[in-house]
C-alpha positions as YAML, in Angstrom:
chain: A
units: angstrom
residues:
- id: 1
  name: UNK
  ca: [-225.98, 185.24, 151.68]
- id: 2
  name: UNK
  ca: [-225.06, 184.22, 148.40]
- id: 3
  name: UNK
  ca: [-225.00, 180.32, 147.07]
- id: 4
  name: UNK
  ca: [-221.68, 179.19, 146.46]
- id: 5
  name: UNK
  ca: [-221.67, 178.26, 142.56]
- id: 6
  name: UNK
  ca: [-221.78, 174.01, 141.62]
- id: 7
  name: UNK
  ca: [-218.92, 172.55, 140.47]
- id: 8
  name: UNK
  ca: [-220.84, 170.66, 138.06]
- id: 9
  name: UNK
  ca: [-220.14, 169.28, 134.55]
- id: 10
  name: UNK
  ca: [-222.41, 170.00, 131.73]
- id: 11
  name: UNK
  ca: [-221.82, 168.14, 128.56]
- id: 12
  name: UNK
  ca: [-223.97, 168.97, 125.66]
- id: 13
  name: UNK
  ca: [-223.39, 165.17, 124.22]
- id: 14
  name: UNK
  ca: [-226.27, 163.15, 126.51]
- id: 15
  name: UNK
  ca: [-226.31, 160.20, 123.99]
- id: 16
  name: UNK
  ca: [-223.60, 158.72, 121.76]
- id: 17
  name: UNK
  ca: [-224.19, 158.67, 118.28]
- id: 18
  name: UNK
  ca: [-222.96, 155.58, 117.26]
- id: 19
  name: UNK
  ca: [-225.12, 153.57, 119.76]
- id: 20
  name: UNK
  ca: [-228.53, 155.91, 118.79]
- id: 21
  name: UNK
  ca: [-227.35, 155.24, 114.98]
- id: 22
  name: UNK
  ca: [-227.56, 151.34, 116.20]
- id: 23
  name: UNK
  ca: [-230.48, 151.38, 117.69]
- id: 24
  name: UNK
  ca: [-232.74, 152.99, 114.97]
- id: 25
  name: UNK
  ca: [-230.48, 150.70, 112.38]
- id: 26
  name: UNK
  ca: [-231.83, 147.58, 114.34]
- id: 27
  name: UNK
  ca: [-235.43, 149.00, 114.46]
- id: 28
  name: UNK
  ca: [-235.34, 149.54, 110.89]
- id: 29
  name: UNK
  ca: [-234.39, 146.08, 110.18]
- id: 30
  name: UNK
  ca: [-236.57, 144.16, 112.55]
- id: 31
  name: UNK
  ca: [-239.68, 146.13, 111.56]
- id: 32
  name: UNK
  ca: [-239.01, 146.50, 107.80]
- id: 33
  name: UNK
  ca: [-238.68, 150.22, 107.91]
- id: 34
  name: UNK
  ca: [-237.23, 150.74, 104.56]
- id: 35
  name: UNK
  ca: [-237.05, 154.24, 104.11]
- id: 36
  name: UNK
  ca: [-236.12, 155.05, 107.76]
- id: 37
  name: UNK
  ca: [-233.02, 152.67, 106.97]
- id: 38
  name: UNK
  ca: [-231.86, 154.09, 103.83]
- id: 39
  name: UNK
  ca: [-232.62, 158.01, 105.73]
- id: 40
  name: UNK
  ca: [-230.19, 156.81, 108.52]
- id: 41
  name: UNK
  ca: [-227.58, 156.52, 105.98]
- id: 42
  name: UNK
  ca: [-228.43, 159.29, 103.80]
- id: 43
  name: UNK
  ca: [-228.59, 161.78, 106.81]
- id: 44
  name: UNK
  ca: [-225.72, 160.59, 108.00]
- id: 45
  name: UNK
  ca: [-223.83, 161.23, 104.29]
- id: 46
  name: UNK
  ca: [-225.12, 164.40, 103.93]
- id: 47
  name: UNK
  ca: [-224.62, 166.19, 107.69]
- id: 48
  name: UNK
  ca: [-221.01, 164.70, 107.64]
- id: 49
  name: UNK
  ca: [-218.32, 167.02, 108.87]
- id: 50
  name: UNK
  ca: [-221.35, 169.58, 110.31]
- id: 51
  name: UNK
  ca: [-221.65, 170.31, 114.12]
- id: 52
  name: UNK
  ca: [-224.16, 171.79, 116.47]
- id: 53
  name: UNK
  ca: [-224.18, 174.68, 118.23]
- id: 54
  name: UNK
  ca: [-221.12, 175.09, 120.50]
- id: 55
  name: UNK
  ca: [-221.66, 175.75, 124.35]
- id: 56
  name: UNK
  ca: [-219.61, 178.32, 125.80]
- id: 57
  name: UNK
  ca: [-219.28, 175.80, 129.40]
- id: 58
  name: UNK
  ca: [-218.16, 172.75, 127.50]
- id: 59
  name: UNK
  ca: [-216.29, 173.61, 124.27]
- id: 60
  name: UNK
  ca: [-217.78, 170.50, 122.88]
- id: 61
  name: UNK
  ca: [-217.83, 169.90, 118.65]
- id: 62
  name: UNK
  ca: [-221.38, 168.14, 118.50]
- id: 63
  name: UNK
  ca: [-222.17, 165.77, 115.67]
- id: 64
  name: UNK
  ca: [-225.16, 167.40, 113.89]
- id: 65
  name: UNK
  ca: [-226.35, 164.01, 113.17]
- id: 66
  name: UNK
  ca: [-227.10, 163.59, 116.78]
- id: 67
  name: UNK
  ca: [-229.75, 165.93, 116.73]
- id: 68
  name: UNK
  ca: [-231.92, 163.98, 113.90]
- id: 69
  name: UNK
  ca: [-230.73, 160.36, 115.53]
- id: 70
  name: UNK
  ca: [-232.16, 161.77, 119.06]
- id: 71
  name: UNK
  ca: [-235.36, 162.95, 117.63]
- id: 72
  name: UNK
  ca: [-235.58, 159.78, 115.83]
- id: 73
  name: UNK
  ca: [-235.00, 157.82, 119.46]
- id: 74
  name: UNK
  ca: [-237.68, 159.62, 121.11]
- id: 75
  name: UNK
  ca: [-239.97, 159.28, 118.70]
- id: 76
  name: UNK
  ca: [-239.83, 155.32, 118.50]
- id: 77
  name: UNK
  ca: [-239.67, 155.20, 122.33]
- id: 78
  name: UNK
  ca: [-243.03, 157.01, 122.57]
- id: 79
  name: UNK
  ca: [-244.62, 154.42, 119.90]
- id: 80
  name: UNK
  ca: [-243.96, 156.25, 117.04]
- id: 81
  name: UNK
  ca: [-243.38, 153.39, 114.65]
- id: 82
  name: UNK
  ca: [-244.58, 154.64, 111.32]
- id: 83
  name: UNK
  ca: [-241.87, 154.65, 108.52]
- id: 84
  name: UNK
  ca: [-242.75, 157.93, 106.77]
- id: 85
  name: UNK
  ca: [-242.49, 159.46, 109.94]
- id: 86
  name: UNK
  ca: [-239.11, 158.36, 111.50]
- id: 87
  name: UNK
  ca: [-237.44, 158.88, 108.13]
- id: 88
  name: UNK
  ca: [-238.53, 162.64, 107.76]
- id: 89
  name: UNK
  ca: [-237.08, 163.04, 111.16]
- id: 90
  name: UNK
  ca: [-234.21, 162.09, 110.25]
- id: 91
  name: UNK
  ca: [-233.98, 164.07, 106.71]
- id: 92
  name: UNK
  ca: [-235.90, 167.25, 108.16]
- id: 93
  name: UNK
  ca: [-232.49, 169.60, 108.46]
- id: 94
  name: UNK
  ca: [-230.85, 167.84, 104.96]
- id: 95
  name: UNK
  ca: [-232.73, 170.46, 102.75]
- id: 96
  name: UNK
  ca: [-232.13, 173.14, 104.35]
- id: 97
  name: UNK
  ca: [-228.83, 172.84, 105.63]
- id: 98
  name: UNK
  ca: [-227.07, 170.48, 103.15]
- id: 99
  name: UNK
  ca: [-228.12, 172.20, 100.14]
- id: 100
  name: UNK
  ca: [-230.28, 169.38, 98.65]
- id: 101
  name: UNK
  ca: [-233.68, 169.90, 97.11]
- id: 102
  name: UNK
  ca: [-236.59, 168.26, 98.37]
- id: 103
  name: UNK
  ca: [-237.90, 167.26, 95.34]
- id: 104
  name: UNK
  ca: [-234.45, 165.15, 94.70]
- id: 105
  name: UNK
  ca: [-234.45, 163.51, 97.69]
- id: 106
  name: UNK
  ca: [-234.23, 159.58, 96.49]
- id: 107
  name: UNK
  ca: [-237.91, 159.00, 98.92]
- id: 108
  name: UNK
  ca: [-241.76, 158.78, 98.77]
- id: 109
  name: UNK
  ca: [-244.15, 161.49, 98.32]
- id: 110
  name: UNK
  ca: [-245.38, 161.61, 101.88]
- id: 111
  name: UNK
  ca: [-241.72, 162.23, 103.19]
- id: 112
  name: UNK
  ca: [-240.09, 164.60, 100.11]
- id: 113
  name: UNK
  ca: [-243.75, 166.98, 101.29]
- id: 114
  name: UNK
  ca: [-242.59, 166.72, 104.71]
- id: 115
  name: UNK
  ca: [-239.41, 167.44, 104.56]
- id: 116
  name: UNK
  ca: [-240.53, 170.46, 102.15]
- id: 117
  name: UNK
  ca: [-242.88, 172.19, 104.84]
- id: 118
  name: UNK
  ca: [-239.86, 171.81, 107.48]
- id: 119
  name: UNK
  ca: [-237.60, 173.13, 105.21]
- id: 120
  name: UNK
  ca: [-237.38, 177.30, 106.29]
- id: 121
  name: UNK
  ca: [-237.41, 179.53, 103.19]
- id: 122
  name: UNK
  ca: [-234.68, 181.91, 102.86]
- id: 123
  name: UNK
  ca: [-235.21, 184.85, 104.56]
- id: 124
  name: UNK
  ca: [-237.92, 183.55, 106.92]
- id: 125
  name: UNK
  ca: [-236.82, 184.37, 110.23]
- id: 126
  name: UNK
  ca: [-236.91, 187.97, 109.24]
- id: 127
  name: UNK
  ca: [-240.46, 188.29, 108.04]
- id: 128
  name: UNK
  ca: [-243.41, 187.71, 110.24]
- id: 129
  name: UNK
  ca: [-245.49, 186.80, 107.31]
- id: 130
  name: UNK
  ca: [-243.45, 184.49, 105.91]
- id: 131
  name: UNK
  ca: [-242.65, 182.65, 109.69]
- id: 132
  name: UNK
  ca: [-246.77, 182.94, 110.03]
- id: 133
  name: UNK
  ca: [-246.92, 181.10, 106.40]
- id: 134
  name: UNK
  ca: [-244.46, 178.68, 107.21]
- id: 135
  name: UNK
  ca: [-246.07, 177.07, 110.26]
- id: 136
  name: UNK
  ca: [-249.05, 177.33, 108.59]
- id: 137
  name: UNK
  ca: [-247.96, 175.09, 106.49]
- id: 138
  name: UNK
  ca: [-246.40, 172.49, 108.92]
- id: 139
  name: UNK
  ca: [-249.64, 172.40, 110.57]
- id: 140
  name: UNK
  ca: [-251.74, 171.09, 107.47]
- id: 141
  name: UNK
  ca: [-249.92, 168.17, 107.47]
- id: 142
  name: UNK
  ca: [-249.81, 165.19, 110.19]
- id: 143
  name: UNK
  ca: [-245.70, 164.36, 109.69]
- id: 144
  name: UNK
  ca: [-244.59, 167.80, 109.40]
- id: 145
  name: UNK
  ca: [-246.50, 168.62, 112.57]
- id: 146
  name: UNK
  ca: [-245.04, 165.64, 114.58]
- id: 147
  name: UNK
  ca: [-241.38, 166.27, 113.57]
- id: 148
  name: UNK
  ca: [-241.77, 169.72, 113.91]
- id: 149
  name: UNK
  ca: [-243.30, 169.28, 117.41]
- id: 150
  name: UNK
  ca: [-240.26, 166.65, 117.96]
- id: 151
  name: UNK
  ca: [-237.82, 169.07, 116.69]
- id: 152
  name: UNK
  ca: [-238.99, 172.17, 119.13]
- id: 153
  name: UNK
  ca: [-238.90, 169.72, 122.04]
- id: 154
  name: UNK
  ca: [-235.26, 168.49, 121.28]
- id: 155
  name: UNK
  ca: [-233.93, 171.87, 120.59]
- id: 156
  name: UNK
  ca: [-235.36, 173.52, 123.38]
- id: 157
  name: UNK
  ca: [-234.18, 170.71, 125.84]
- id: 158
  name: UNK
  ca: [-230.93, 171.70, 125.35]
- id: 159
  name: UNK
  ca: [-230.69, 174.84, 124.36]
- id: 160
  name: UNK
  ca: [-230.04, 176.91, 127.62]
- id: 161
  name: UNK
  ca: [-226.27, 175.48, 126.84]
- id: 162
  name: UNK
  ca: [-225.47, 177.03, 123.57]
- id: 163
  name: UNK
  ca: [-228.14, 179.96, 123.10]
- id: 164
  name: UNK
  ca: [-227.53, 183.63, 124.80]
- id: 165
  name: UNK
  ca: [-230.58, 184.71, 126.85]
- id: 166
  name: UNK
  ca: [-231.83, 187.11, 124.08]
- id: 167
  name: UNK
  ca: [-232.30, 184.07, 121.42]
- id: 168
  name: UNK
  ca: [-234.01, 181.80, 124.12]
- id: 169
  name: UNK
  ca: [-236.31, 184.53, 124.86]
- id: 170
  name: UNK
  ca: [-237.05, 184.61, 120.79]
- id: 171
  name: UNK
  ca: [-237.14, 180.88, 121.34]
- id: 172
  name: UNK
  ca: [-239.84, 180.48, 124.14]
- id: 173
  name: UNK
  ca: [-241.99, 183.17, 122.50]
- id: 174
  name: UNK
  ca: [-241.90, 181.46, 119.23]
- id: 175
  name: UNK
  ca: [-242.64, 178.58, 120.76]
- id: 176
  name: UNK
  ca: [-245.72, 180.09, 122.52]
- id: 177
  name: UNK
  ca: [-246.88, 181.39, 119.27]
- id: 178
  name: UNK
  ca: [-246.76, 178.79, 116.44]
- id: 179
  name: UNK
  ca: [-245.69, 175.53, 118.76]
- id: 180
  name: UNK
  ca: [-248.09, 175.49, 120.99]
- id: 181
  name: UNK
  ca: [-251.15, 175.28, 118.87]
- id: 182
  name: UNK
  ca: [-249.92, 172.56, 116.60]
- id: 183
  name: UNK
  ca: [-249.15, 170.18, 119.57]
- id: 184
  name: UNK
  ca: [-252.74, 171.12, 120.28]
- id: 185
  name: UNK
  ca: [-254.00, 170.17, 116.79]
- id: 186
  name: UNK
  ca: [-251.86, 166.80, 117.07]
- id: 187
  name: UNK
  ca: [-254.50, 166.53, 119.61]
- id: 188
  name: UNK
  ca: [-257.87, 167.17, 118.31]
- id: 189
  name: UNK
  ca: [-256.97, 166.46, 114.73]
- id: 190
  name: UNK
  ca: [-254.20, 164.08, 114.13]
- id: 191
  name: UNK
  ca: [-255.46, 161.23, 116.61]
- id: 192
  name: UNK
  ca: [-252.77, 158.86, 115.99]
- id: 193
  name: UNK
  ca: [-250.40, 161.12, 117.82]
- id: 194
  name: UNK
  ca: [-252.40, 161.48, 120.79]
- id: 195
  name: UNK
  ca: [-250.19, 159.99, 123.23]
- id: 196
  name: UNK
  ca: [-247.34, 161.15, 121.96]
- id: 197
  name: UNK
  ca: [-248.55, 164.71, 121.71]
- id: 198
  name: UNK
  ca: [-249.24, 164.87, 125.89]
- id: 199
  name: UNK
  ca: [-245.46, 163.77, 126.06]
- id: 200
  name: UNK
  ca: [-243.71, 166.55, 123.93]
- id: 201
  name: UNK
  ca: [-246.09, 168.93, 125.73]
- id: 202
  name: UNK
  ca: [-245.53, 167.72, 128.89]
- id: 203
  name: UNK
  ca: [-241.42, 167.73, 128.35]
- id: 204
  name: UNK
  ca: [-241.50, 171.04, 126.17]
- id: 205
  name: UNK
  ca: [-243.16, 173.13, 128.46]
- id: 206
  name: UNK
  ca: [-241.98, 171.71, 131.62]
- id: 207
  name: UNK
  ca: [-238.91, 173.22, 130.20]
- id: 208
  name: UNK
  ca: [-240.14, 176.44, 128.98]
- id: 209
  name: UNK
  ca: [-241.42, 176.94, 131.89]
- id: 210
  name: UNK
  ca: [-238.60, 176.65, 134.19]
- id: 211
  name: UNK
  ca: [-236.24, 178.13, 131.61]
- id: 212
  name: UNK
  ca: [-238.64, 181.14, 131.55]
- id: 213
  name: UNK
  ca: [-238.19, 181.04, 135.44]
- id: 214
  name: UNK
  ca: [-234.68, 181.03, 135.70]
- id: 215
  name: UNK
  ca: [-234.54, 184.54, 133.37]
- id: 216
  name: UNK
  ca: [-236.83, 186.06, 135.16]
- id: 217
  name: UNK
  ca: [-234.58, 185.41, 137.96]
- id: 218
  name: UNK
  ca: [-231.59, 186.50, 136.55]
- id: 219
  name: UNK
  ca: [-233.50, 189.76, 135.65]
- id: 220
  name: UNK
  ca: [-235.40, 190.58, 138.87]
- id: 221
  name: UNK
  ca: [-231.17, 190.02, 140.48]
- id: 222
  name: UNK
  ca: [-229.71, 192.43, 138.22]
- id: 223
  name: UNK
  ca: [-232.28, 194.76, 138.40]
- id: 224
  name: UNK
  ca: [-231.80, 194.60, 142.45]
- id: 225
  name: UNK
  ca: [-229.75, 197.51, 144.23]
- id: 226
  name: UNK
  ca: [-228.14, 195.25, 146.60]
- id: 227
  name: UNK
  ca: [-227.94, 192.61, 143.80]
- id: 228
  name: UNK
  ca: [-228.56, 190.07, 146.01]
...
């Protein structure tokens, strides 16, 4: 007997802007985090007008901002306090999707490298090599790793709204392949980010794992003769 469909609402906006923008403002100010202060506003400069991914249920025009802000959230709630860190969250897509260089961006060292080893180079999703090179080079350094780690987890979270089953396949086997093993360095290596590395694992592939789930489902169904 078949399951009569949910009449449920999806919405692909879980967190308003504004009051995410707020919170890491008031963060910034009570702990002195200069650069993640002047990122907020930079960030927010430079992704204005862009949106996210639209989802075929809701229609929606996301922010882009949102995406940064909500990495920036989760990494503060998790303990994640240091200022290098919580501004390159928040400047990781500017590079690459703003058409800024990150050797002009107006911040330290530590967070223009960061940003640079986030930053895809063009043509990198079609070359093995140069998608093997790139997360090579995320996982030699402890921010990179973090954000990148932070990134994967928010994307993926979400992603069953906007992304066809062929891309989230490419998603979760990326994922397996080059994620995976720098959440495990976080681990070993970067000690700091102990804690917070057990959390992104336990929320990333919590939901890799029932994503993968739910198309093997959908494949065993179709491939059915009685489709049921």
């Amino acid at each position: 007997m078949d399951t009569e469909a949910p009449t449920w609402i999806l919405t692909d906006k879980i967190f308003s802007e504004d009051h995410m923008f707020t919170r890491i403002l008031g963060y910034a100010i009570e702990e002195n985090l200069t650069e993640t202060y002047q990122a907020l506003y930079y960030a927010r400069e430079k992704h204005s007008g862009q949106t996210r991914k639209k989802s075929p249920f809701t229609q929606e025009h996301i922010p882009y901002i949102i995406h940064p802000l909500m990495m920036a959230c989760h990494a503060h709630a998790m303990g994640i306090k240091d200022d290098r860190v919580l501004a390159t969250i928040l400047l990781h897509d500017v590079c690459e999707d703003c058409n800024v260089k990150p050797e002009d961006l107006p911040f330290s060292d530590a967070v223009k490298t960061a940003v640079m080893l986030l930053t895809k180079p063009v043509g990198c999703a079609k070359s093995k090599d140069k998608v093997r090179l790139y997360y090579k080079g995320i996982a030699s350094n402890s921010i990179a790793s973090i954000v990148k780690a932070l990134d994967r987890c928010n994307n993926v979270s979400l992603m069953a709204l906007a992304f066809s089953t062929e891309k989230m396949i490419e998603y979760v086997e990326e994922t397996q392949e080059y994620v995976y093993p720098i959440l495990e360095k976080l681990k070993y290596e970067y000690s700091e980010y102990n804690d917070a590395s057990f959390l992104i694992k336990y929320q990333l592939r919590s939901t890799m794992e029932t994503i993968k789930a739910f198309i093997l489902k959908a494949n065993n169904k179709q491939q059915s003769p009685s489709g049921s």
